[in-house]
Biopython code that builds the backbone (N, CA, C, O; Angstrom):
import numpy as np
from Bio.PDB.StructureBuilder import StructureBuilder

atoms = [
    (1, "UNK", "N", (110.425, -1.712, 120.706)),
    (1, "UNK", "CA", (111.813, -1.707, 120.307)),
    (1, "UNK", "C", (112.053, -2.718, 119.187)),
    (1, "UNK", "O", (112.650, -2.262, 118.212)),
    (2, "UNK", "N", (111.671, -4.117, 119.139)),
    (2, "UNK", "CA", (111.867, -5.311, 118.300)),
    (2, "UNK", "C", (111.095, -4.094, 117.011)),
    (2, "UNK", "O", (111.896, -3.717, 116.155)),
    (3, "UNK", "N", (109.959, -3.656, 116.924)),
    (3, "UNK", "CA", (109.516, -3.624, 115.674)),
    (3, "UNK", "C", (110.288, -2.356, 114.865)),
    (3, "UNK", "O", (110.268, -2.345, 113.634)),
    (4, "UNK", "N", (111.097, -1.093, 115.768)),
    (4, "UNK", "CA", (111.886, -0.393, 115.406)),
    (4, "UNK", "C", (113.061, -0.990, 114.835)),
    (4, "UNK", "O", (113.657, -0.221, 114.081)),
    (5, "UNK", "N", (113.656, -2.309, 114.985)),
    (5, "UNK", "CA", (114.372, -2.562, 114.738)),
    (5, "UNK", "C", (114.042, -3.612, 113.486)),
    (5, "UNK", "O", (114.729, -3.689, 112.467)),
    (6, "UNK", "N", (112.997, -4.309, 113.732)),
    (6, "UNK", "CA", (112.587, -4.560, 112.249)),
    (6, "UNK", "C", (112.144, -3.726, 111.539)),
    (6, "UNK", "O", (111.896, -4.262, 110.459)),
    (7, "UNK", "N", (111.857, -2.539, 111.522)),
    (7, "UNK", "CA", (111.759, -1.610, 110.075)),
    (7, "UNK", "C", (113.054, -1.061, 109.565)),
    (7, "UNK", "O", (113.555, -0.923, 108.449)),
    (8, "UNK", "N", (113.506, -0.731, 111.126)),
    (8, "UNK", "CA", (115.386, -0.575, 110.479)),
    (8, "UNK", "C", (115.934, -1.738, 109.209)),
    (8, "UNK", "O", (116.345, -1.293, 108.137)),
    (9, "UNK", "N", (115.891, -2.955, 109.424)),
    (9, "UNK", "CA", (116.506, -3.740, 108.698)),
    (9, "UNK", "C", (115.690, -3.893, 107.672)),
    (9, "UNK", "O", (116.098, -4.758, 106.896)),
    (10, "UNK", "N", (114.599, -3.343, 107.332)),
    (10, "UNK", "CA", (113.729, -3.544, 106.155)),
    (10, "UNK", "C", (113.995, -1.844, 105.060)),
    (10, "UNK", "O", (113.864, -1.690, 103.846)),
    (11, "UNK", "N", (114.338, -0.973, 105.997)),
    (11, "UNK", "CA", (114.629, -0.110, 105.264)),
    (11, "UNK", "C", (116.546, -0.344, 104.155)),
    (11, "UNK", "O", (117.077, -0.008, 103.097)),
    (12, "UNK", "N", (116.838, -1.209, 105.540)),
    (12, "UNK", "CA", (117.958, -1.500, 104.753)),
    (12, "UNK", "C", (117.980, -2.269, 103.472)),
    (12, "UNK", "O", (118.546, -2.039, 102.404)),
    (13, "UNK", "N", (117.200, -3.255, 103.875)),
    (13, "UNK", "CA", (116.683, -3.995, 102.531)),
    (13, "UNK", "C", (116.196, -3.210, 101.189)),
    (13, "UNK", "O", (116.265, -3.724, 100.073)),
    (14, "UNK", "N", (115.783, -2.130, 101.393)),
    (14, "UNK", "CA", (115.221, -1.172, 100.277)),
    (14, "UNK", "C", (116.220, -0.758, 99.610)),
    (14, "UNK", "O", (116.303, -0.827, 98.384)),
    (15, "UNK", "N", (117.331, -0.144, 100.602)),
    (15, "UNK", "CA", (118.495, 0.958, 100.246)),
    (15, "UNK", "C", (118.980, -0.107, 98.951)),
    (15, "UNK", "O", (119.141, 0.283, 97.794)),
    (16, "UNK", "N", (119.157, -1.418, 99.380)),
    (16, "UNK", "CA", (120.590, -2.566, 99.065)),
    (16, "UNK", "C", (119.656, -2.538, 97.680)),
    (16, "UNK", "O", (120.147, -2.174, 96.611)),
    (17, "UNK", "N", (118.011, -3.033, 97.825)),
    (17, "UNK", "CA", (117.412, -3.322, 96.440)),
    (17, "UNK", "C", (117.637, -1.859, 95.496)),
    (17, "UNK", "O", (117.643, -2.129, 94.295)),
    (18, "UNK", "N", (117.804, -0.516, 95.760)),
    (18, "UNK", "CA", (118.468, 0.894, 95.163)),
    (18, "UNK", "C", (119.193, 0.443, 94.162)),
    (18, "UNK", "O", (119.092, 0.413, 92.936)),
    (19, "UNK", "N", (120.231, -0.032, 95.263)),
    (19, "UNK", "CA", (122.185, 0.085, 94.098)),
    (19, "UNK", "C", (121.871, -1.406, 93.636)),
    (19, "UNK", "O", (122.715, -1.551, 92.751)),
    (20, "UNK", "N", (121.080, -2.734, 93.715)),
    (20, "UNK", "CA", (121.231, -3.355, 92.614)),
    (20, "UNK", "C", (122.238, -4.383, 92.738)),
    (20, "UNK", "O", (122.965, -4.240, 93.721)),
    (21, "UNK", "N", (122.458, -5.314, 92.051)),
    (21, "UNK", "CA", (123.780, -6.275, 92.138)),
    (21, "UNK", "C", (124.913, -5.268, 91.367)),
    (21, "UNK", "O", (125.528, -4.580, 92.183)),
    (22, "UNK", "N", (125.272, -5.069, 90.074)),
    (22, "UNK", "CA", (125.564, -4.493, 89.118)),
    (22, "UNK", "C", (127.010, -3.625, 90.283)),
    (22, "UNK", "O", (128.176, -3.804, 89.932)),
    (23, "UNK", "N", (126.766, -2.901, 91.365)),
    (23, "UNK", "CA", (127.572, -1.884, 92.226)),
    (23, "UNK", "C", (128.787, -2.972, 92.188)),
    (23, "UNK", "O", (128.387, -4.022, 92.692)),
    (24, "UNK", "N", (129.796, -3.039, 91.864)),
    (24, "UNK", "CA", (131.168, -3.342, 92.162)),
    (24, "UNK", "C", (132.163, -2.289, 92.751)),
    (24, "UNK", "O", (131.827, -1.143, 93.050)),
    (25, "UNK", "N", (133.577, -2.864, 92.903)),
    (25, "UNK", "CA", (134.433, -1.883, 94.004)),
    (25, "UNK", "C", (135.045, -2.069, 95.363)),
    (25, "UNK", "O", (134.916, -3.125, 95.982)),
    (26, "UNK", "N", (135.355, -1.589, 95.576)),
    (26, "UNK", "CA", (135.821, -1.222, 96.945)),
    (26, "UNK", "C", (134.499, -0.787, 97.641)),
    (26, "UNK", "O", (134.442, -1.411, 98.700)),
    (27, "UNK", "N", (133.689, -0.189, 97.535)),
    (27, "UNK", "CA", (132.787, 0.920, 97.809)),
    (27, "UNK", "C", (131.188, -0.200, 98.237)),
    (27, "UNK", "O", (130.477, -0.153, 99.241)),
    (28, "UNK", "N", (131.093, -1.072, 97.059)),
    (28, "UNK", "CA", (130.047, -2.022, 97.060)),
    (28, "UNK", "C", (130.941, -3.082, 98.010)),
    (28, "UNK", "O", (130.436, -3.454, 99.069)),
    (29, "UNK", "N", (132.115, -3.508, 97.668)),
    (29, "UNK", "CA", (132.523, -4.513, 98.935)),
    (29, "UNK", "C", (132.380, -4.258, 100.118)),
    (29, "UNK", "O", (132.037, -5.174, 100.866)),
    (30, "UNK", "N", (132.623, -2.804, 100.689)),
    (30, "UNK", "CA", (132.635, -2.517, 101.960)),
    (30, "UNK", "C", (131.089, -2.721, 102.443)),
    (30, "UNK", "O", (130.730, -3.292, 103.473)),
    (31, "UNK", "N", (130.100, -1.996, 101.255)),
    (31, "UNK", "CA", (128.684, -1.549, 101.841)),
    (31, "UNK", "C", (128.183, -2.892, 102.119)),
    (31, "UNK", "O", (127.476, -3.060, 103.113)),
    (32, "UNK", "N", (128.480, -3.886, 101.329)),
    (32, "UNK", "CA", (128.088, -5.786, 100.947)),
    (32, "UNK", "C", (128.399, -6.124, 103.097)),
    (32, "UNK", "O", (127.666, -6.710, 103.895)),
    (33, "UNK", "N", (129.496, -5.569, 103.274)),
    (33, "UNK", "CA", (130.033, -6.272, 104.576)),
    (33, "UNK", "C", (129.346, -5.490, 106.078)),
    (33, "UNK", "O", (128.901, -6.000, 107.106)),
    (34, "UNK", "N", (129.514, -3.926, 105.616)),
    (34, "UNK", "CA", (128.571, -3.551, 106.675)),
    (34, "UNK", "C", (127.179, -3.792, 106.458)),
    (34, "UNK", "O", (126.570, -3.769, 107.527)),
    (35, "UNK", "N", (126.552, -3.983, 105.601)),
    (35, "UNK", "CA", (124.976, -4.696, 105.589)),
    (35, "UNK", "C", (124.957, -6.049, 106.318)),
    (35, "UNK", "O", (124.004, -6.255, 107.070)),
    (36, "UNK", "N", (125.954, -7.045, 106.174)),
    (36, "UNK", "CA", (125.930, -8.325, 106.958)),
    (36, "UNK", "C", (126.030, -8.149, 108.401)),
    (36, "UNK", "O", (125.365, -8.643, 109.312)),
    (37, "UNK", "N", (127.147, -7.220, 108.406)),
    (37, "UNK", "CA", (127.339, -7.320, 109.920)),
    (37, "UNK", "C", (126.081, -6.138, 110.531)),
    (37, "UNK", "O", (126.072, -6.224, 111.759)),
    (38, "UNK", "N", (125.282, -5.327, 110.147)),
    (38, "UNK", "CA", (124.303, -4.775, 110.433)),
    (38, "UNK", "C", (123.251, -6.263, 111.058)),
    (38, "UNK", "O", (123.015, -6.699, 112.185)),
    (39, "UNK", "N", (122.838, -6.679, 109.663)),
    (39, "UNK", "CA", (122.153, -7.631, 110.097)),
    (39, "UNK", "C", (121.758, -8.762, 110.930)),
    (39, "UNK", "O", (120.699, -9.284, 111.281)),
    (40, "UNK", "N", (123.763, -9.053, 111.227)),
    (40, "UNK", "CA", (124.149, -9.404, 112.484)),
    (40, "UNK", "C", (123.323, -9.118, 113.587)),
    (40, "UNK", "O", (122.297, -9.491, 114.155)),
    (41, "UNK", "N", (124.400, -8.132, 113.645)),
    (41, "UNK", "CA", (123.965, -7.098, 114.884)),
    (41, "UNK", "C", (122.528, -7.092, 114.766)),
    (41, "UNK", "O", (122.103, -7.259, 115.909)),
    (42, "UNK", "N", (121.773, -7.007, 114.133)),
    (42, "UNK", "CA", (119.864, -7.212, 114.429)),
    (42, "UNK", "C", (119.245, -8.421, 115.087)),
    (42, "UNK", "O", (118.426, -8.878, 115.885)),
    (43, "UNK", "N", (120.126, -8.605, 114.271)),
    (43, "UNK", "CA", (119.945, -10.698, 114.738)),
    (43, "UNK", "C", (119.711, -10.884, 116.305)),
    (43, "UNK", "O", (118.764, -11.190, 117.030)),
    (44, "UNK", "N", (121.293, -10.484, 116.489)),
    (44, "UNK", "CA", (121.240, -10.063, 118.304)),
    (44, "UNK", "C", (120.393, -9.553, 118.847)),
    (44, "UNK", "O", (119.557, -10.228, 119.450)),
    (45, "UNK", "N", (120.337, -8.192, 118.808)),
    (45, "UNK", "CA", (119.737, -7.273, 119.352)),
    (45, "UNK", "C", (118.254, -8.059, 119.520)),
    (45, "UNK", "O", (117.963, -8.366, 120.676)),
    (46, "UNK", "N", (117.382, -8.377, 118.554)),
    (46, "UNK", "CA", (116.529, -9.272, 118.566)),
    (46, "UNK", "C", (116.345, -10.445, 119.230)),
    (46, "UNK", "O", (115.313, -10.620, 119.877)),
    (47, "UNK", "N", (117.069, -11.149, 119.174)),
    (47, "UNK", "CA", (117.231, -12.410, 120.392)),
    (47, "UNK", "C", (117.337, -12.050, 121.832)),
    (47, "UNK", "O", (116.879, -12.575, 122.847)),
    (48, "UNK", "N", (117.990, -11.124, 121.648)),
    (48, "UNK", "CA", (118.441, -10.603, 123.312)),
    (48, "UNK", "C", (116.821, -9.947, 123.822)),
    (48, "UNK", "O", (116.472, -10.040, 124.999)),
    (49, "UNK", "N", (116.059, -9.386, 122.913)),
    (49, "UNK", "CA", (115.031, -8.663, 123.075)),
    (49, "UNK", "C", (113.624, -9.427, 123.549)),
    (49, "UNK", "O", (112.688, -9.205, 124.317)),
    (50, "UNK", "N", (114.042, -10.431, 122.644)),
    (50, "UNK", "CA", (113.038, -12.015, 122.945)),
    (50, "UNK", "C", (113.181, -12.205, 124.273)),
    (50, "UNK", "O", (112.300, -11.947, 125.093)),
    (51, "UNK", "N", (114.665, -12.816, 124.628)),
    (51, "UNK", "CA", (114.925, -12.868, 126.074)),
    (51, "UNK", "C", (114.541, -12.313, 126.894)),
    (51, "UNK", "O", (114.095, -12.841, 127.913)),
    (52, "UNK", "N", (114.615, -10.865, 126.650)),
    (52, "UNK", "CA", (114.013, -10.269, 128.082)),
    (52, "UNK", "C", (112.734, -10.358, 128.031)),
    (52, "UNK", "O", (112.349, -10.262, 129.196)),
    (53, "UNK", "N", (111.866, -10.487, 127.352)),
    (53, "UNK", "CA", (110.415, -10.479, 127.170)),
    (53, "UNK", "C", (110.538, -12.094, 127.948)),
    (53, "UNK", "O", (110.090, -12.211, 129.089)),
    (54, "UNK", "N", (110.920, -12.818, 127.524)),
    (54, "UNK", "CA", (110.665, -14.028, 127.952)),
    (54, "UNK", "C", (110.752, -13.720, 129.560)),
    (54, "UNK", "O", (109.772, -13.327, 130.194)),
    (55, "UNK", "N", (112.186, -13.969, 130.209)),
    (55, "UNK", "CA", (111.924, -13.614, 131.305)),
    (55, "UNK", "C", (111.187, -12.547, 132.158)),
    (55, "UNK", "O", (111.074, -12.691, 133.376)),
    (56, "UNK", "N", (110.769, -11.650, 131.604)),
    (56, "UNK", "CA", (109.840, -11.067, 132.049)),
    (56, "UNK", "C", (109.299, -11.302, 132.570)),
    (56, "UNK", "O", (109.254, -10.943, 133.747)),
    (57, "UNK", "N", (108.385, -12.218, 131.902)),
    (57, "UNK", "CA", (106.709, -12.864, 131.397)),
    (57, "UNK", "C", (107.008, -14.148, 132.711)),
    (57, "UNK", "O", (106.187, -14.502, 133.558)),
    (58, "UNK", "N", (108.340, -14.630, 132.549)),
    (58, "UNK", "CA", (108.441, -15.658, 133.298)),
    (58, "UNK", "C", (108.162, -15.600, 135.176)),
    (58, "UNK", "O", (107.677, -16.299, 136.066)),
    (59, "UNK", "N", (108.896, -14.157, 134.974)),
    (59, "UNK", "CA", (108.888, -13.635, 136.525)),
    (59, "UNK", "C", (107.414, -13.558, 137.377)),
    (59, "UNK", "O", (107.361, -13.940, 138.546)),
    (60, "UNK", "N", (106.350, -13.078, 136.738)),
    (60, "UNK", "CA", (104.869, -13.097, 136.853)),
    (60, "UNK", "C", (104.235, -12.187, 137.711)),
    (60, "UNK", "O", (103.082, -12.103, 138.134)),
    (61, "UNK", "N", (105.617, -11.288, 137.928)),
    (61, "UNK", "CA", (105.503, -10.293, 138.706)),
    (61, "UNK", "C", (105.411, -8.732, 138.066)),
    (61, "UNK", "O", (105.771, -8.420, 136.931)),
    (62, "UNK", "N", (104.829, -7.822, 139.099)),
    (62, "UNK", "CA", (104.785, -7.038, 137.975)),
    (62, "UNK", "C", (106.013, -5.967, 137.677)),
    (62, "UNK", "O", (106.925, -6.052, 138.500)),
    (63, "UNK", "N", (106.194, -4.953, 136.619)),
    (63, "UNK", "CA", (107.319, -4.988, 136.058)),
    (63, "UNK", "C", (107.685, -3.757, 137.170)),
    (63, "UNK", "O", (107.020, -2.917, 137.776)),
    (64, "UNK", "N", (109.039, -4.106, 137.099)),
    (64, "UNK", "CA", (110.265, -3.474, 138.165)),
    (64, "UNK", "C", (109.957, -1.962, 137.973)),
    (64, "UNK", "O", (108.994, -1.432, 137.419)),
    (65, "UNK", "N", (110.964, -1.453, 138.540)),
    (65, "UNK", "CA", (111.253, 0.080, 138.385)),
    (65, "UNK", "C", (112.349, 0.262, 137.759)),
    (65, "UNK", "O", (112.511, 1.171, 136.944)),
    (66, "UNK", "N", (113.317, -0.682, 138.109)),
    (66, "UNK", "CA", (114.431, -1.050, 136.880)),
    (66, "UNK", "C", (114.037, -1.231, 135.670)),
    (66, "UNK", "O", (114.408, -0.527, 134.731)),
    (67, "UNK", "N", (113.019, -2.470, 135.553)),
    (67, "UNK", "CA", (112.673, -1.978, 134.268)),
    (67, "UNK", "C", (111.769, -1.068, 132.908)),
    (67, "UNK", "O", (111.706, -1.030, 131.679)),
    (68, "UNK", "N", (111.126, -0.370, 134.232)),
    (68, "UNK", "CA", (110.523, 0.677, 133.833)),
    (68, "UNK", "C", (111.521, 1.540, 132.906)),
    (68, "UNK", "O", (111.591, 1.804, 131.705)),
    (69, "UNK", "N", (112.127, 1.791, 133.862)),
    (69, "UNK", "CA", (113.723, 2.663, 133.667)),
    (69, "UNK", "C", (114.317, 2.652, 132.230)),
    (69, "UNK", "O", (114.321, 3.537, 131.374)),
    (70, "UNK", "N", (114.771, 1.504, 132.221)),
    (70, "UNK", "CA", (115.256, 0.895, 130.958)),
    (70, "UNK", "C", (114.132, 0.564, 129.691)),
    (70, "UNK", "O", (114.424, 0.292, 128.527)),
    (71, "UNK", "N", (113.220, 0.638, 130.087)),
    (71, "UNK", "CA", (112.456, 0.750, 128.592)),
    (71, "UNK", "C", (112.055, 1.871, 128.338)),
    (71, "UNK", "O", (111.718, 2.102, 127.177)),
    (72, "UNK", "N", (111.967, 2.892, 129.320)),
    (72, "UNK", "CA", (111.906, 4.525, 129.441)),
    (72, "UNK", "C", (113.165, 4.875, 128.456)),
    (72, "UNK", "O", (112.886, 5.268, 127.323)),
    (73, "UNK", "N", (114.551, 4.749, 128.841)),
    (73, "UNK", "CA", (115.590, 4.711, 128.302)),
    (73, "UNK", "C", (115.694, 4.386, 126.345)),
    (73, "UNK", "O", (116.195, 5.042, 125.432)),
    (74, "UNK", "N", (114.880, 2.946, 126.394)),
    (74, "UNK", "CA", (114.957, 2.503, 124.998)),
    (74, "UNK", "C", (114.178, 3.293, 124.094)),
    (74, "UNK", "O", (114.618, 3.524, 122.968)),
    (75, "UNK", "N", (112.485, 3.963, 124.663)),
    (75, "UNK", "CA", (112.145, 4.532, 123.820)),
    (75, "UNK", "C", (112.447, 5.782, 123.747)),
    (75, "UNK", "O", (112.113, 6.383, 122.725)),
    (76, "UNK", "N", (113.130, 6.467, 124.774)),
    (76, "UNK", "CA", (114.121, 7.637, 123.961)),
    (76, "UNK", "C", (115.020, 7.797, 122.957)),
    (76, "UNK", "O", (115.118, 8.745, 122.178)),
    (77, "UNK", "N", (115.750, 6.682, 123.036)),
    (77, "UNK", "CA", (116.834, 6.383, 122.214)),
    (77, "UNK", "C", (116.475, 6.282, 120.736)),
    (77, "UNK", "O", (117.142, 6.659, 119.773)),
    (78, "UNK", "N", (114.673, 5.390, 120.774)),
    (78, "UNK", "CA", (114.250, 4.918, 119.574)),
    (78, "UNK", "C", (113.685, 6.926, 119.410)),
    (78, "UNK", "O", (114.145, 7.134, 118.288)),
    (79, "UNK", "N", (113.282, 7.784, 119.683)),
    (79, "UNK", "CA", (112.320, 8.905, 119.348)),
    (79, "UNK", "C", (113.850, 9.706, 118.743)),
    (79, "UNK", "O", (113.863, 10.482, 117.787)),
    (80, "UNK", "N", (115.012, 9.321, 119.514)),
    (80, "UNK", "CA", (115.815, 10.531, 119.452)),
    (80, "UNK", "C", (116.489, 10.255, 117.801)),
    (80, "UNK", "O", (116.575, 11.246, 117.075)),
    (81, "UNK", "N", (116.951, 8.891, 117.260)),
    (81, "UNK", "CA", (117.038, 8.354, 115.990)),
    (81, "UNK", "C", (116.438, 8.328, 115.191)),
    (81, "UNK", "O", (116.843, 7.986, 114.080)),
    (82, "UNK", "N", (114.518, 8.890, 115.595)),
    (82, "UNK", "CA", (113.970, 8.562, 114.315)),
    (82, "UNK", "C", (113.742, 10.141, 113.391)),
    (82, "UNK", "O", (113.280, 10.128, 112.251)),
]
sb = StructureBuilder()
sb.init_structure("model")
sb.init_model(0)
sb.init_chain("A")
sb.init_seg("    ")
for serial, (resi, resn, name, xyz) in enumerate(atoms, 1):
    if name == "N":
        sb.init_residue(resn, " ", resi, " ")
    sb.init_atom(name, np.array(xyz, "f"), 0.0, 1.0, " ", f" {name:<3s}", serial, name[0])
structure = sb.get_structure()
């Protein structure tokens, strides 16, 4: 999941290097603000992702059925987006 989500934000990086500084507007202001708050939002998603790995790892047990579940869940989500 972390590395789906780092190619996400690297593809974004491509799109932004596309249009260039030069894009002014309404159109480039908006895209300027949802790219930040994208990146945001990665930021998170990423930390939170760390976390659970951490505790995971911490527990030393082996992995739940809950969380079977839920990473069953994530890589659908990641197959069904790509």
């Amino acid at each position: 999941m972390l590395r789906y989500l780092e190619e996400t934000v690297e593809g974004l990086d491509q799109l932004a290097k596309t249009v260039g500084d030069d894009w002014k507007g309404p159109a480039a202001t908006a895209h300027k603000k949802l790219q930040r708050d994208a990146y945001r939002d990665a930021a998170r998603v990423r930390q939170m992702l760390l976390h659970v790995e951490d505790a995971t790892k911490r527990r030393g047990e082996s992995l739940g059925e809950r969380y079977l579940d839920l990473l069953h869940r994530f890589q659908s989500m990641q197959r069904s987006s790509d």
